[in-house]
N, C-alpha and C positions, 0 to 999 in steps of 0.2 A: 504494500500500500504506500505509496508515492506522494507525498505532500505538492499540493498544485503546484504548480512552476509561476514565479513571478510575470505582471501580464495574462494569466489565465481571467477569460469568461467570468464577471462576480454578478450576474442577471439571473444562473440558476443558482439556486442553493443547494450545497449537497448536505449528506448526511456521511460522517465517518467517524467509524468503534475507534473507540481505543479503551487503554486500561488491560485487565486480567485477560480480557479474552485474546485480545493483539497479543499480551506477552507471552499467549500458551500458558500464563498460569492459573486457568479459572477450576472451578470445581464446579456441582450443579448447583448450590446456592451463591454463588457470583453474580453482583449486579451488573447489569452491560451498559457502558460508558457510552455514550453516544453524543458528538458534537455537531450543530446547526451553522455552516457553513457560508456566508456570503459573498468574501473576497478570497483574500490569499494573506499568508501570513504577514508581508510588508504594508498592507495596508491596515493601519488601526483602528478597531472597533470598539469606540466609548462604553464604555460600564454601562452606564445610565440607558442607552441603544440595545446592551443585551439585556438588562432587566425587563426592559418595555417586550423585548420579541418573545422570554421566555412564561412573562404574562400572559401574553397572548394564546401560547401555548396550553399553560395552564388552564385558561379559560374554553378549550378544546377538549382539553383531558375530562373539564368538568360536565361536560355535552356526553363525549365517551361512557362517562361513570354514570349517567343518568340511565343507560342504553344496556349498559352491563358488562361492559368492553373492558373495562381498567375499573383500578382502584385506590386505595392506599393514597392518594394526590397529596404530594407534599413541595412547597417554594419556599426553599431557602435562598433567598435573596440576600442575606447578610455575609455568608462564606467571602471568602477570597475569589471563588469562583461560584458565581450563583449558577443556584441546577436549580430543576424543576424533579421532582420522583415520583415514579408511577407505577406501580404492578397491573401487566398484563392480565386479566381474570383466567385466560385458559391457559396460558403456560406456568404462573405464574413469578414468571420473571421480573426483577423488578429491575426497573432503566433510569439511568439518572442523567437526563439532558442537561446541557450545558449549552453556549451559543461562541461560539469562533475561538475554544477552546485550542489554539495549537501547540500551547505547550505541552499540557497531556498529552497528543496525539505525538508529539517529537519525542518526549520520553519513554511510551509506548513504544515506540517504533526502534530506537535505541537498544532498548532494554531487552528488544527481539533478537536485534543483528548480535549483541553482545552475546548472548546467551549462547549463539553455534562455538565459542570458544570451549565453553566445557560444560555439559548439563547438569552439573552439580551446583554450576550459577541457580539455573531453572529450578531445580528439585530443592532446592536449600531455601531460596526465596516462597516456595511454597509453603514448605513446611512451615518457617517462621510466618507467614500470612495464618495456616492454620492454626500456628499456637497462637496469633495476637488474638484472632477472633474468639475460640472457646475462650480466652480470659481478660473479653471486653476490654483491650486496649488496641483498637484498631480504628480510631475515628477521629479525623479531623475534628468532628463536627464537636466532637466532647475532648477536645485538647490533647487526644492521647498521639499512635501513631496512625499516619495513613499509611496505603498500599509501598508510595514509593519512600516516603521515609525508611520502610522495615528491609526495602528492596537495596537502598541506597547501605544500610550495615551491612547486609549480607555482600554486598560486593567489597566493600573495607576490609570485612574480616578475610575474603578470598584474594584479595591482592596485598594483603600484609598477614598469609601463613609464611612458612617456609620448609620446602619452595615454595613462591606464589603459584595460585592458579589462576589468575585473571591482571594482566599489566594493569599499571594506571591509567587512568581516562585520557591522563595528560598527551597520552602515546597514541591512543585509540583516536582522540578528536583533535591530532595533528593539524588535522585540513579541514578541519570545521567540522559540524554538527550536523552535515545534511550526510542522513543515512547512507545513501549513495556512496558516500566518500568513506566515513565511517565500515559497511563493509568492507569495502576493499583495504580497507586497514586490518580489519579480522579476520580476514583470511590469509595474514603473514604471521598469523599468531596461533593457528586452531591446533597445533602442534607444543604450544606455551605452557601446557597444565600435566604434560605425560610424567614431567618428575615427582609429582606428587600425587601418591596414592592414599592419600585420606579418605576416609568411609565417611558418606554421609550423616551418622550416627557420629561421629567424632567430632565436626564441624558445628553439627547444630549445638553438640555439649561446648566444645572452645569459643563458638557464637555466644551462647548465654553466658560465660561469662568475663565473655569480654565487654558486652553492654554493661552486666553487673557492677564490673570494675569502674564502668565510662559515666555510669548512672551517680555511685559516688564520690564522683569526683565534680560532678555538675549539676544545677539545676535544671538542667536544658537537653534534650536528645535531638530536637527539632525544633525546627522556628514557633510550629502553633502548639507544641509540646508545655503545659500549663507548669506551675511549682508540685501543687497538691497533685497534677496526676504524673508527674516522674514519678512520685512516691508511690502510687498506684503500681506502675512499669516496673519498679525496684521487686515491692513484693511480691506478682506476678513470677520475675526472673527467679527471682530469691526462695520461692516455693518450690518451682520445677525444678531449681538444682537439687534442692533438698532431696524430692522424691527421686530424681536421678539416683543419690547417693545411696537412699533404700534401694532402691531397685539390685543397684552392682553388691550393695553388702547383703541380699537374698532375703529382705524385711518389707520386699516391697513386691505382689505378683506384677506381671505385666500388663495385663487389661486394667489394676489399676493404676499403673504408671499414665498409660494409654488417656483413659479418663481425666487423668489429672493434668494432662499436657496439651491434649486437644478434644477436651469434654467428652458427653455421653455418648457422642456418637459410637463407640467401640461398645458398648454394653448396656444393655435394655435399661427402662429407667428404673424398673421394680428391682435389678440386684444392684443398679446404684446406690437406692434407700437402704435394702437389706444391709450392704458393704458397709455404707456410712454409719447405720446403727453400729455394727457388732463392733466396729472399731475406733467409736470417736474414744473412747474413752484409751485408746492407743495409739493417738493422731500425734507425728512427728512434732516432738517444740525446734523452731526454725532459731538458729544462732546466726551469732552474727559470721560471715564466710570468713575465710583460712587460705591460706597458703597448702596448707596439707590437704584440706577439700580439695580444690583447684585441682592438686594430681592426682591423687587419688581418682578422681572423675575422667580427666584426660588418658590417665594410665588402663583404666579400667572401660573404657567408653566401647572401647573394638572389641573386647570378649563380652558382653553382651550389647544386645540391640532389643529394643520392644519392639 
């Protein structure tokens, strides 16, 4: 998907995804990003011009929803990027408009081409997406993290392992930021990540906690990242390690590691409740982390995997 070319036709308006679904990391509850199209990127589209076109929209949606077509209609107009959200009645997808959104679409689009360097790019940004969601830190909208904040660690921590598996951007967007260019930079590089055989089970554990470590040190992960909810993001991190370290010292089964890291979806909700009873009253007390944790976790991360 090819961003218009400067000088392209702005009389039709297109429509073009981006987000989870462009980056190949969506799942089936993934919302589909969808941007409302006029010109081309060099030409700038006031705030105030997208609020008015996504009203309009919404006032469509609202005719829709009358009919039984959609639902759920939500305009947040105050974000940094006002969208309009809607659930489809029969698929029930929900889609979050936006109007001459190209920065999303070029991050998307990016975050594509980068990913042929190693799929552990891919797979690792998923799974952190999975865990932000079961432990409600994944929303702009409530100060935590969004999609590309979680996206933008997991490429940090893959170009500062050792060896690295993902060069710096610095190298990648030699020639600028138009995709076009950007591939053909990645593909001097898809051969970049063969020296390190890290299991994705290792990365996610040296991922958390390397935020862990970044978390105390700052009040800040992200620009719209709140004070009160790094503290949130903290305990989140600082739980899963925990139950990690049950898990490797054999205190902890897997389904409920599973559970604890990316909710119920792994185990019905009835042995949820039952699990929960028989062992609150054996529920891990969380210390402050260690040095000896850290390896411990690291050392042990590759003999088992949940």
């Amino acid at each position: 998907m090819a961003l218009p070319r400067k000088g392209d036709s702005s009389e039709c308006p297109t429509v073009v995804g981006f987000g989870s679904f462009v980056m190949d990391m969506y799942s089936t509850g993934s919302d589909l990003d969808l941007s409302i199209n006029f010109g081309n990127p060099s030409v700038q589209f006031p705030r105030e011009k997208k609020i008015q076109t996504l009203r309009k929209f919404a006032k469509k949606f609202y005719s829709l929803q009358r009919k039984g077509h959609v639902t759920s209609i939500q305009t947040i107009m105050s974000a940094r990027v006002p969208i309009v959200k809607v659930i489809d009645y029969g698929t029930r997808i929900e889609c979050d408009l936006s109007v001459e959104n190209w920065d999303g679409i070029l991050k998307s689009q990016l975050v594509h081409v980068i990913s042929a360097i190693d799929d552990r790019f891919q797979k690792l940004s998923f799974l952190m997406k999975s865990w932000a969601k079961a432990n409600g830190i994944n929303s702009s909208k409530d100060r935590t993290l969004n999609s590309l904040s979680i996206i933008s660690l997991v490429a940090f921590h893959l170009q500062t392992r050792q060896p690295p598996i993902l060069p710096p951007f610095s190298v990648l967007f030699k020639d600028g930021t138009d995709p076009a260019n950007v591939r053909k930079n990645v593909d001097s590089f898809l051969n970049y990540e063969k020296a390190n055989e890290e299991s994705l089970a290792l990365l996610f554990v040296t991922l958390l906690i390397k935020v862990e470590d970044f978390t105390e040190r700052s009040e800040n992960v992200s620009r719209a990242v709140g004070v009160e909810e790094v503290k949130k993001i903290y305990d989140c991190i600082h739980r899963s390690i925990i139950g990690l370290l049950f898990f490797l010292d054999g205190k902890m089964p897997a389904p409920e590691l599973k559970e604890l890291l990316f909710g119920s979806v792994y185990v019905s909700t009835q042995e949820s409740t039952d699990k929960n009873e028989a062992t609150t009253s054996n529920s891990p007390t969380v210390h402050h982390p260690d040095q000896t944790k850290k390896m411990r976790l690291t050392q042990n991360s590759e003999k088992k995997t949940c």
